[in-house]
DSSP file (Angstrom, degrees, kcal/mol; ACC not computed):
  #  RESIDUE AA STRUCTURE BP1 BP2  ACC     N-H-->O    O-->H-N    N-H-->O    O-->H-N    TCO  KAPPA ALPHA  PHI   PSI    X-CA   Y-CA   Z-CA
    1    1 A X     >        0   0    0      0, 0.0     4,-1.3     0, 0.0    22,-0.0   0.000 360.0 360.0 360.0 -52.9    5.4    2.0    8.3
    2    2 A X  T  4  +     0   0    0      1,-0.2     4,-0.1     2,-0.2     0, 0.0   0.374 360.0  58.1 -66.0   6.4    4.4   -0.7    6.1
    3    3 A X  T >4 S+     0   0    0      2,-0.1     3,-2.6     3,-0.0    -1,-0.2   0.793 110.4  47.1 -91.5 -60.6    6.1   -3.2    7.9
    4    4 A X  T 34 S+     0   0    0      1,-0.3    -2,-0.2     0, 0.0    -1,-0.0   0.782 110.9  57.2 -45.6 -28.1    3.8   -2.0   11.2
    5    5 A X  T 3<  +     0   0    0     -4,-1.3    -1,-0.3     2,-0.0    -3,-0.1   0.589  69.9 128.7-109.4   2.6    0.9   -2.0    9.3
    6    6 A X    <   -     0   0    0     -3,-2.6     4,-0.1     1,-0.2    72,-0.0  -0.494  37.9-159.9 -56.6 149.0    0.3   -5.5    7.7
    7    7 A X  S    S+     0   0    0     -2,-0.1     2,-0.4     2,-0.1    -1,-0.2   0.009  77.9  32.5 128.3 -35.8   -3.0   -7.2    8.0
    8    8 A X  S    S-     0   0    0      2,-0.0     5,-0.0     1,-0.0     0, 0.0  -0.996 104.8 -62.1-146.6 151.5   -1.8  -10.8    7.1
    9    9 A X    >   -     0   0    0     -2,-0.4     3,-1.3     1,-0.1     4,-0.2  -0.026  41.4-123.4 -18.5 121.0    1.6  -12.7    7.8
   10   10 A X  G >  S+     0   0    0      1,-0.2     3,-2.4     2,-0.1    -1,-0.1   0.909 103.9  66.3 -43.6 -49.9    4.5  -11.4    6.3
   11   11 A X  G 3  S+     0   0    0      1,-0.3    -1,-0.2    25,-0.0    -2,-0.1   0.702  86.8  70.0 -56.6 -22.3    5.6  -14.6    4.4
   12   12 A X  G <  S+     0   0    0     -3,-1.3     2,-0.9     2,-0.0    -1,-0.3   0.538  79.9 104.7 -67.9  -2.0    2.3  -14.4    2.0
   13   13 A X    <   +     0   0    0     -3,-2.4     3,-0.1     1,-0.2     0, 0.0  -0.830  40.9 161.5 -83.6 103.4    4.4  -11.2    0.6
   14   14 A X        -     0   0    0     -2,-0.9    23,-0.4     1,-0.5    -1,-0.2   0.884  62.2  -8.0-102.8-104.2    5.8  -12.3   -2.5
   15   15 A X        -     0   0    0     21,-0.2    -1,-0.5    23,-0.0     2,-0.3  -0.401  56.6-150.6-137.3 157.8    6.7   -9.3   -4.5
   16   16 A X  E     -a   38   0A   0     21,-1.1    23,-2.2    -2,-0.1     2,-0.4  -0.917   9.8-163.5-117.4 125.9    5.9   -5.4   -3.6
   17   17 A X  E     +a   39   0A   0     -2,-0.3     2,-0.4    21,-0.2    23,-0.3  -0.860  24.6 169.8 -87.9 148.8    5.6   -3.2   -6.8
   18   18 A X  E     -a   40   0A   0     21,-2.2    23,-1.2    -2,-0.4     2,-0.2  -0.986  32.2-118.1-151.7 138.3    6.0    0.9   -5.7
   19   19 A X        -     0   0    0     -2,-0.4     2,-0.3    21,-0.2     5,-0.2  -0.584  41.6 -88.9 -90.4-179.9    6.3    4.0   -7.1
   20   20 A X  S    S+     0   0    0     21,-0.2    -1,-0.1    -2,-0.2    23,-0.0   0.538  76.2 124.9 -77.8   7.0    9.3    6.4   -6.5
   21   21 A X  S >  S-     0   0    0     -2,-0.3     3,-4.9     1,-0.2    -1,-0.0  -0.011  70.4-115.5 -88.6 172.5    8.4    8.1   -3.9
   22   22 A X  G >  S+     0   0    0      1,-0.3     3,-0.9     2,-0.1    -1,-0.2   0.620 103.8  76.8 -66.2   1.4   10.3    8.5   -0.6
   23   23 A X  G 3  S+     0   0    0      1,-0.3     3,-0.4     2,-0.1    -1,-0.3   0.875 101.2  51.6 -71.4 -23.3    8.0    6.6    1.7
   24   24 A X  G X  S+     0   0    0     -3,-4.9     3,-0.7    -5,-0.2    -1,-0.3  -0.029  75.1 113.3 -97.2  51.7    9.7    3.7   -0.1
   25   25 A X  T <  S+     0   0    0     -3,-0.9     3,-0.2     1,-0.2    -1,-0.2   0.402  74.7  57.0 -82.2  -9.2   13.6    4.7    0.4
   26   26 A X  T >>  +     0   0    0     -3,-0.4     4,-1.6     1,-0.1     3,-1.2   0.092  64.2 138.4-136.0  29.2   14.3    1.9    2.5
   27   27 A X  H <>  +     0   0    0     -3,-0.7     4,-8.8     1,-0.2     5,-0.2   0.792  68.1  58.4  12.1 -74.4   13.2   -0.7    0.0
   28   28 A X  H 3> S+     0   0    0      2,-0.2     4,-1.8     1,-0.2     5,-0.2   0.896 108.4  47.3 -62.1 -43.9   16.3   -3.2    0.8
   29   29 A X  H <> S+     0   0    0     -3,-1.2     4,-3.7     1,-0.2     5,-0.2   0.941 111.4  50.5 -74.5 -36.3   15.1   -3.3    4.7
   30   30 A X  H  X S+     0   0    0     -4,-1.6     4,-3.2     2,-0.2     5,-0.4   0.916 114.1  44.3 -63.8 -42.7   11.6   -3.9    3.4
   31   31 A X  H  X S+     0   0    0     -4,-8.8     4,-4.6     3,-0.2     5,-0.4   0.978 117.8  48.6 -32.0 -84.3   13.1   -6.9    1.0
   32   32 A X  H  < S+     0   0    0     -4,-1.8     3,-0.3     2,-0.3    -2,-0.2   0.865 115.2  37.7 -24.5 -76.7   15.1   -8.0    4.0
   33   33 A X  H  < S+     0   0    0     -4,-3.7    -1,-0.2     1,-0.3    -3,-0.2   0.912 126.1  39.7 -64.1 -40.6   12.4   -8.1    6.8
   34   34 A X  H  < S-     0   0    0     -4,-3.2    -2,-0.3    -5,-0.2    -1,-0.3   0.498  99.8-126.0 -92.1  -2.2    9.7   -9.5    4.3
   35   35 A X  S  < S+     0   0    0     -4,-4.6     2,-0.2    -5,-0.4    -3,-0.2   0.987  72.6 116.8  67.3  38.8   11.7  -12.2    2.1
   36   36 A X        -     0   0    0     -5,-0.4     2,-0.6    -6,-0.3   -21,-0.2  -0.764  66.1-108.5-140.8-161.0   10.6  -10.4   -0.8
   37   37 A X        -     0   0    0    -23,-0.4   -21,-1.1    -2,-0.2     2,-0.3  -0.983  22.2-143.5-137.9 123.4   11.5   -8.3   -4.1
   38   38 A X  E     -a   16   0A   0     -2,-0.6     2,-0.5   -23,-0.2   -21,-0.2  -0.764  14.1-172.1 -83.0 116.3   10.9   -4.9   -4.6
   39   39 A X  E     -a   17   0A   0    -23,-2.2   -21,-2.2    -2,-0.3     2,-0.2  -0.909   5.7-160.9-144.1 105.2   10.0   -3.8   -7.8
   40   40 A X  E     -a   18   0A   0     -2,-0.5     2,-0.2   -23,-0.3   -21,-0.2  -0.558  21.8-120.5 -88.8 129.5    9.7    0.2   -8.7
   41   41 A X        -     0   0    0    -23,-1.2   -21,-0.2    -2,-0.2     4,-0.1  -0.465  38.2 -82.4 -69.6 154.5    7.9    1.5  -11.5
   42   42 A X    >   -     0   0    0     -2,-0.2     3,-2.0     3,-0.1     6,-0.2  -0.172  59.0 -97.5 -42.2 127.3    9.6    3.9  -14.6
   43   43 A X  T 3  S+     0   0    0      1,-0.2     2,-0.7     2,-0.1    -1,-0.0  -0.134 109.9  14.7 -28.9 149.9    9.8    7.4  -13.6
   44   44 A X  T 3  S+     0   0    0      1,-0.2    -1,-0.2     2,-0.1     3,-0.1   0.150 101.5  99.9  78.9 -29.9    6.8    9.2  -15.0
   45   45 A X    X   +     0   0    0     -3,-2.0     3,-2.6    -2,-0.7     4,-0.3   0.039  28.5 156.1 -97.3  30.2    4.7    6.0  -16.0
   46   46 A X  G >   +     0   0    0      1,-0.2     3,-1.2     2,-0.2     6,-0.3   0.674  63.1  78.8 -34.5  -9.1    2.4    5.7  -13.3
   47   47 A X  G 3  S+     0   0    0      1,-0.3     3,-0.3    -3,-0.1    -1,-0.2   0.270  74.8  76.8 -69.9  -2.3    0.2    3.8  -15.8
   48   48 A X  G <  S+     0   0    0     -3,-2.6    -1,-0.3     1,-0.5     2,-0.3   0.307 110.8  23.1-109.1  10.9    2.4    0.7  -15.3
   49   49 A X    <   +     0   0    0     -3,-1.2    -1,-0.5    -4,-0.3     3,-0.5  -0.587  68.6 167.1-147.5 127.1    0.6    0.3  -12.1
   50   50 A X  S >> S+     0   0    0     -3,-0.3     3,-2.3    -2,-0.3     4,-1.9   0.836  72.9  76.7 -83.2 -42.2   -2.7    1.7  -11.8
   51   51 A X  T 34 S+     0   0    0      1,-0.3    -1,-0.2     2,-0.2    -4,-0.1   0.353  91.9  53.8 -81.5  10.4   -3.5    0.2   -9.2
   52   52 A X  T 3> S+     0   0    0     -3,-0.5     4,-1.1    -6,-0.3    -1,-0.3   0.531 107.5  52.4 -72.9 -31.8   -1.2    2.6   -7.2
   53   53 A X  T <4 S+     0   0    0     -3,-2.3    -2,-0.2    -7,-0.2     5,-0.2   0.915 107.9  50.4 -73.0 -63.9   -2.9    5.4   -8.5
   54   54 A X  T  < S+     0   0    0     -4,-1.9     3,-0.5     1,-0.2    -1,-0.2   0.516 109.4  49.9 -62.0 -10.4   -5.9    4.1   -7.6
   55   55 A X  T  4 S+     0   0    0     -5,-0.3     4,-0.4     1,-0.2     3,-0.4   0.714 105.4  55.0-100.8 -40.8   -5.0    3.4   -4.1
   56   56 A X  S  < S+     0   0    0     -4,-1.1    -1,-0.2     1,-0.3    -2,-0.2   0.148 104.7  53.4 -86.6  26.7   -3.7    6.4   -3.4
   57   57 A X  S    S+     0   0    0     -3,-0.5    -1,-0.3     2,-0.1    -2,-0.2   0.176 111.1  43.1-136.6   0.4   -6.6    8.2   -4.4
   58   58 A X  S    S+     0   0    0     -3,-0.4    -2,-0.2    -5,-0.2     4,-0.2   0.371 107.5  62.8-124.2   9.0   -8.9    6.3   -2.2
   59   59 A X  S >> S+     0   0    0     -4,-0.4     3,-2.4     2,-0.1     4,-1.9   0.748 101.8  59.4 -81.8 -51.5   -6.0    6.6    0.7
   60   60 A X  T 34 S+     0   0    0      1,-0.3    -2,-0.1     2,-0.2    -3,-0.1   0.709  84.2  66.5 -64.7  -3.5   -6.8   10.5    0.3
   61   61 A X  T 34 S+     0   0    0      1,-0.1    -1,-0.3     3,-0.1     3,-0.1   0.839 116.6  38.6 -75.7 -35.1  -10.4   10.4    1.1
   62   62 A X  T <4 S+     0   0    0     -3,-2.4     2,-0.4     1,-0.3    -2,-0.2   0.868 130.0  11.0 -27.7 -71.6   -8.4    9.5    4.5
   63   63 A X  S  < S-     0   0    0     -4,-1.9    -1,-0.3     4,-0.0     2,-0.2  -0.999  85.8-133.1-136.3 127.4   -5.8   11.2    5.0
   64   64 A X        -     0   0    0     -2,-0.4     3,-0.5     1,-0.2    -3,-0.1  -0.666  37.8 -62.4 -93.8 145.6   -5.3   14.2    2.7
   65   65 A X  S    S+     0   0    0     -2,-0.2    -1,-0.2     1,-0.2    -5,-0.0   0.260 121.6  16.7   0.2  92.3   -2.3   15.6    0.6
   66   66 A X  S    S+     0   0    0      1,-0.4     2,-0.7    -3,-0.1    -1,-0.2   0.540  86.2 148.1 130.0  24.8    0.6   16.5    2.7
   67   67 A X        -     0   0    0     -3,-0.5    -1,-0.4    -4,-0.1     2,-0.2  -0.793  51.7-127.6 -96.0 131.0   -0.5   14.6    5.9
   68   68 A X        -     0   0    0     -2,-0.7     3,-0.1     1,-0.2     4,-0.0  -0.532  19.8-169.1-103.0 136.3    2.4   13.2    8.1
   69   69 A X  S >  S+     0   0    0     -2,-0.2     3,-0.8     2,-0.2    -1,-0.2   0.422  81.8  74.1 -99.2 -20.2    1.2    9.3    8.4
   70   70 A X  T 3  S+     0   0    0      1,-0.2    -1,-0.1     3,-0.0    -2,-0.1   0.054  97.1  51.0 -76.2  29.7    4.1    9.2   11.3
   71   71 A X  T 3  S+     0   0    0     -3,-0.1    -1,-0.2    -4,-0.0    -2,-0.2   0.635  88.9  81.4-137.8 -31.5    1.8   10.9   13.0
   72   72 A X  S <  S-     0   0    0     -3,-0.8     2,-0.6     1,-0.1    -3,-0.1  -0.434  89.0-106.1-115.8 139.6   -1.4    8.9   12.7
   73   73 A X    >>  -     0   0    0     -2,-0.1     3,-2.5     1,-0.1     4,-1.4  -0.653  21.2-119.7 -90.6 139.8   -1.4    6.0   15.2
   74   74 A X  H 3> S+     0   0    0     -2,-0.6     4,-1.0     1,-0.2     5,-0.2   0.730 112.8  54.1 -40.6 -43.9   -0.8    2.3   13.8
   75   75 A X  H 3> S+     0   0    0      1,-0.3     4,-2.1     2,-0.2    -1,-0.2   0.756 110.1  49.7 -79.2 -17.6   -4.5    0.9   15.1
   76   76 A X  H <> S+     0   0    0     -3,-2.5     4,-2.5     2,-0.2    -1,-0.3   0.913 109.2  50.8 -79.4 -34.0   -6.1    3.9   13.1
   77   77 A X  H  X S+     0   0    0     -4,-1.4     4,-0.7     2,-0.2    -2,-0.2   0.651 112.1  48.3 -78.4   5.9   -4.1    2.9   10.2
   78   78 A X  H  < S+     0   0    0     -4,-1.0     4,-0.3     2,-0.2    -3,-0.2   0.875 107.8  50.9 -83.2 -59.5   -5.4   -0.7   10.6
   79   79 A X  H >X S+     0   0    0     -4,-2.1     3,-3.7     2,-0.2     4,-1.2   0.994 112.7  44.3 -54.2 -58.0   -8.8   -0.1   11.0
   80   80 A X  H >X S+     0   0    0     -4,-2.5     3,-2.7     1,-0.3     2,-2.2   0.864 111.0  57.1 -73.8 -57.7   -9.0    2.1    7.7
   81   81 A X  H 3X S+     0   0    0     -4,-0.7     4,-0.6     1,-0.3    -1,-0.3   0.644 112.0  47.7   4.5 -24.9   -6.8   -0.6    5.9
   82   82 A X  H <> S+     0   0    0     -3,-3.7     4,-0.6    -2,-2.2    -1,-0.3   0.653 106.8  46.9-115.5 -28.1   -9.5   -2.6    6.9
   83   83 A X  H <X S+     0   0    0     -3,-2.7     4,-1.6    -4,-1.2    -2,-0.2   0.747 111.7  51.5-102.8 -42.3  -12.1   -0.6    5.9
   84   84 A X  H >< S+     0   0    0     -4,-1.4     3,-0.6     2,-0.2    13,-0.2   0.970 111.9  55.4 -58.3 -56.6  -10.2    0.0    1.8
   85   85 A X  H 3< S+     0   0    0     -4,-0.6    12,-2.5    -5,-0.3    13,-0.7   0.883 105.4  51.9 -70.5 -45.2  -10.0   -3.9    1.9
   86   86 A X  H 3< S+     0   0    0     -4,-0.6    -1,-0.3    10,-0.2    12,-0.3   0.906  89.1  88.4 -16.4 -72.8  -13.6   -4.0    2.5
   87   87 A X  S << S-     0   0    0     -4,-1.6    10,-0.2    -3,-0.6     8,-0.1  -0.162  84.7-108.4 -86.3 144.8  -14.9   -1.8   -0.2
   88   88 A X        -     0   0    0      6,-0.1     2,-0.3     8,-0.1     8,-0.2  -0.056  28.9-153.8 -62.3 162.9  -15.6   -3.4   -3.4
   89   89 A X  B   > -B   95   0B   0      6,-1.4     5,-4.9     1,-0.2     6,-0.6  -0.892  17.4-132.5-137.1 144.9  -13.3   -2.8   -6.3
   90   90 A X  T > 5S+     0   0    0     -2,-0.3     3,-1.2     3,-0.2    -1,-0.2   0.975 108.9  58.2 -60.9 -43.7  -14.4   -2.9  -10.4
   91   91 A X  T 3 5S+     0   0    0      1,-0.3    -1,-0.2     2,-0.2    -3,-0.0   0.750  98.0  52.6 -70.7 -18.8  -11.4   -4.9  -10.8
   92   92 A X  T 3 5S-     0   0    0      3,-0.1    -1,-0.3     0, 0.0    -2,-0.2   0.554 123.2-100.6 -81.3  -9.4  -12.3   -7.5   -8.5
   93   93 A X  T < 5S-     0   0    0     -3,-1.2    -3,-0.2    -4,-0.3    -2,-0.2   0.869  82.2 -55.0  87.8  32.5  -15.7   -8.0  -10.3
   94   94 A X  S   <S+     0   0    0     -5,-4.9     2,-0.3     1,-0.2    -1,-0.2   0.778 111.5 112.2  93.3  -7.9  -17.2   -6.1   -7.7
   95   95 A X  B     -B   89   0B   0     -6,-0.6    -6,-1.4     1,-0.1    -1,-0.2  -0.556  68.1 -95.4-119.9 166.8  -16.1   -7.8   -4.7
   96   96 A X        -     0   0    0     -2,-0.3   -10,-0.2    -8,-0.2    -9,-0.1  -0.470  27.4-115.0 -91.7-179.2  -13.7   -6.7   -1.9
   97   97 A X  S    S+     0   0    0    -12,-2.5   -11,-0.2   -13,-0.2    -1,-0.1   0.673 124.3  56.2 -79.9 -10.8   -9.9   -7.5   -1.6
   98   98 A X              0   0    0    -13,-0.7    -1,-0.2   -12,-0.3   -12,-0.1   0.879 360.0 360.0-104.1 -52.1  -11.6   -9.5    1.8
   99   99 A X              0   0    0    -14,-0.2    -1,-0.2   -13,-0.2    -2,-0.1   0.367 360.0 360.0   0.8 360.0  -13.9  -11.5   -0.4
């Protein structure tokens, strides 16, 4: 799904950080297809990337708990992708990820 759903060239993909969960199970193909390294936080520590936390909490204002995203068609998940890149973020100073 993330492969389908990038926004810029693959090759700008340096590193992925993720947390355990099974949307990322096929890791190695995502290495593989993007030329990059996959790097999973410690069980339990979601605090070692917030910015997962945070993402997925402004993904649910979308699509809510327990909602099959294989389901949902790529150009809707490119437009709101598009619309989350948009909105400004504190950690950005305010600005969007588009900025």
């Amino acid at each position: 799904m993330l492969l389908r759903c990038l926004p810029f060239p693959a090759q700008l993909v340096k590193t992925i950080t993720c947390d355990r969960g099974a949307e990322f199970a096929n890791w190695r193909r995502m290495e593989e297809r993007l030329h990059c390294e996959v790097y999973f936080t410690d069980p339990y520590c979601a605090w070692q990337k917030g910015n997962i936390e945070n993402l997925n909490g402004l993904l649910r204002e979308f699509y809510p708990r327990g909602r099959n995203l294989s389901r949902v068609a790529p150009a809707t998940l490119k437009r709101d992708l598009a619309l989350l890149n948009a909105r400004p973020r504190k950690v950005l100073n305010f600005h969007s990820a588009q900025d």
